[in-house]
N, C-alpha and C positions, 0 to 999 in steps of 0.2 A: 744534429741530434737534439740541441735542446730548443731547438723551434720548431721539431715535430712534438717533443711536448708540452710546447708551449700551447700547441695547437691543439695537442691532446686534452691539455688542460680546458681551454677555451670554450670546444665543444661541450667538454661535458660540462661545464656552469652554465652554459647556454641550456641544454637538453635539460638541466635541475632548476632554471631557473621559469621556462615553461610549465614542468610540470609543477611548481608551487604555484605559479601566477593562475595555470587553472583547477588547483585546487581554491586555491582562493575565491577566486570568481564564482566556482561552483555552489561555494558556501554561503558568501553574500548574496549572490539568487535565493538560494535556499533561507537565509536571515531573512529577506524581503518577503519569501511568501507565505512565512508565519507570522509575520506582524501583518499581513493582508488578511490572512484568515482568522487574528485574532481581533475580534472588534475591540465592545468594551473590556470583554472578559478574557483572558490568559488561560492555555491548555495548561502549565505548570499549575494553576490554583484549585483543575478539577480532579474530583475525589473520586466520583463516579459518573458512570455513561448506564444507561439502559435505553432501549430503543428496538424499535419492530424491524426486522429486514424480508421482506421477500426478495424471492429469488426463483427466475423461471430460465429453463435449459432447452434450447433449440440445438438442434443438427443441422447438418450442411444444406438440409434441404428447406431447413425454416418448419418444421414438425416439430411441436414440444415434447423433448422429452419427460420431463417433468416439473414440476411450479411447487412449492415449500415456503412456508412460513414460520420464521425462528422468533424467541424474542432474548433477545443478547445484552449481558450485562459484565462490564469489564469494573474493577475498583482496582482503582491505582495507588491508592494511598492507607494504610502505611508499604502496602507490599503489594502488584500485581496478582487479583485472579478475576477471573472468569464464568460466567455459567449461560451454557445454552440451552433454552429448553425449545418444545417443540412436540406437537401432535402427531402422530399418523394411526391408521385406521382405529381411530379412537383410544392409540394408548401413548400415553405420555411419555416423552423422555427427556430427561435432565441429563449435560452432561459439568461439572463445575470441576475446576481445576482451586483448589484453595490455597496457593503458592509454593506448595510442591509436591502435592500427592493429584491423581485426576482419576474422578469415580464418575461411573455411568448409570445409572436408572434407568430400565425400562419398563414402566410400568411398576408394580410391586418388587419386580427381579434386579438385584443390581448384576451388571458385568463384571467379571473379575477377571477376564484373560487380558494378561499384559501388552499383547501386540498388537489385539484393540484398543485398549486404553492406550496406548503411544499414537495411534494414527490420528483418535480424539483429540490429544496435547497438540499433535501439528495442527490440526483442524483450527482448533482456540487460537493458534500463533498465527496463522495465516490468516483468519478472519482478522485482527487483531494490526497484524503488519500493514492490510490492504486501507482499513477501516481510519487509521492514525496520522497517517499521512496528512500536511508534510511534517509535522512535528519529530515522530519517531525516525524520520531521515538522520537525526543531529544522533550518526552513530559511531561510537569509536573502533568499531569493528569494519564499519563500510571504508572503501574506497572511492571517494566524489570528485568528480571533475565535472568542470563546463563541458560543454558540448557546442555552444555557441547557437543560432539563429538556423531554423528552419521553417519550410512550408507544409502542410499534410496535404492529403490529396484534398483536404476539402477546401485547402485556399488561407486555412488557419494559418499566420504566422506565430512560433511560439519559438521559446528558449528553452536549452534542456540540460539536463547535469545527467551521466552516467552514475550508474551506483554498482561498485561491484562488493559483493561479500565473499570473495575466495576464489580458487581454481575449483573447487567442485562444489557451485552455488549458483544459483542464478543470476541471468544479471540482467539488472532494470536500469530502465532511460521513464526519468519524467521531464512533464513538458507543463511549463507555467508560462502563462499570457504576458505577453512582455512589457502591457501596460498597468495593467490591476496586478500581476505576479499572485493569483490564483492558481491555483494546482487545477488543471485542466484534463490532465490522461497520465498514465502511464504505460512503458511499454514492456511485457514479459517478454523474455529470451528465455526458453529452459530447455532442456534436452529435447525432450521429445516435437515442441508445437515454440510458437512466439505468438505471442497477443496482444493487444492492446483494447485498456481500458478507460473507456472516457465520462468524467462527470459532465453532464448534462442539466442538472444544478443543484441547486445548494438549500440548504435551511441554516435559517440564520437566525432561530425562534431561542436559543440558548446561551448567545453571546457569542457564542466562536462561531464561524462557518464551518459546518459540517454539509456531505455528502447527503443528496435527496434521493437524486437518480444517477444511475449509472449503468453503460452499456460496454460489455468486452464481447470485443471480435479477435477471432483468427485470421493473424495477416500472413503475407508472404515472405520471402527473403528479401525480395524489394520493398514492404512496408505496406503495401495494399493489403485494404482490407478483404476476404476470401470469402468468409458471412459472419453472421449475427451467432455467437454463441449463449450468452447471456445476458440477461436482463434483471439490474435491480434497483430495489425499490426501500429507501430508509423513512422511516416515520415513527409518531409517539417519542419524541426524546423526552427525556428524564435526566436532567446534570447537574450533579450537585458538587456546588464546589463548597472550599474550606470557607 
């Protein structure tokens, strides 16, 4: 009896001692490829981001659906907000979240219905989660592990850390270059589709490396790519730090 729990014992420090060792590693990946993307300058000392993003939507058949151009502005300091604005058929819309209320402008009209304005907020969060990477990884809500060394279909060898945020959340896999430890793709899992998004490069005109171009596909269950969903494009930065 007491060398079955000794045994008992055993496994389980073994199974706790894995799963610390890759959380570990997961992190120090993650420490490595913020100080790759931080040159001279440090993502903790910027106050503000402004910057142009297009963005054009294909179908499976490679048909655009549609092409948009935003110009997006996050301030981080003293308090996270937000504001997107953006043209179409000549009427303006602003949407700004000012850290805790989110109002919409269309034109002279503001919106007032709340289930609008909430789809808005994930909009700003989403733009905002894809856009920060890797820095906003360092989260005490996420769950990070290694993942260890892989190949993608296109020959790429990369390193990648799991990230989960919950049983009912998505859960992303990034992949950083196992020499420069540059953030290179990430991969969506969500209910409905899995994607993967890859930088394709970088602008380095601000001090930190930020994202230039970037391309997400719909993959499979096995990881292949299925087509080309999106295509985007970051330009005009504007960063002002403390």
């Amino acid at each position: 009896m007491n060398q079955r729990l000794l045994l008992a014992f055993l496994l389980t420090a073994l199974i706790f001692s894995c799963s610390q060792s890759s959380e570990k590693q997961g992190q120090e990946l993650l420490q490595k490829s913020i100080e790759a993307h931080q040159l001279p300058k440090k993502w903790d000392d910027i106050s503000n981001i402004k910057f142009k993003k297009w963005t054009r939507l294909l179908d499976e058949n490679g048909v655009v659906e549609s092409e948009s151009e935003q110009w997006v502005e996050f301030r981080l300091k003293p308090y996270f907000e937000a504001k997107l604005t953006w043209t179409k058929d000549s009427v303006l819309h602003v949407v700004n979240f000012n850290g805790s209320k989110t109002s919409y402008q269309m034109g002279a009209n503001p919106i007032q219905n709340e289930g609008f304005l909430k789809t808005k907020r994930a909009e700003i969060e989403a733009a905002y989660f894809v856009f920060a990477q890797p820095w906003n990884l360092l989260d005490e809500k996420a769950n990070l592990t290694y993942q260890g060394q892989k190949i993608l279909e296109n020959g790429k060898l990369i390193e990648s850390i799991r990230v989960d945020y919950g049983p009912d959340s998505d859960v992303w896999w990034f992949y950083f270059d196992p020499f420069s430890y540059r953030l290179i793709a990430n991969e969506l899992h969500a209910k409905d589709h899995k994607s993967r998004i890859e930088n394709t490069s970088y602008d380095e005109s601000s001090g930190v490396l930020l994202a230039k171009e970037r391309k997400s596909y719909r993959i499979d269950d096995s990881g292949e790519k299925v087509f080309l969903r999106a295509e985007y494009l970051y330009s005009d930065y504007e960063v002002t730090f403390e």
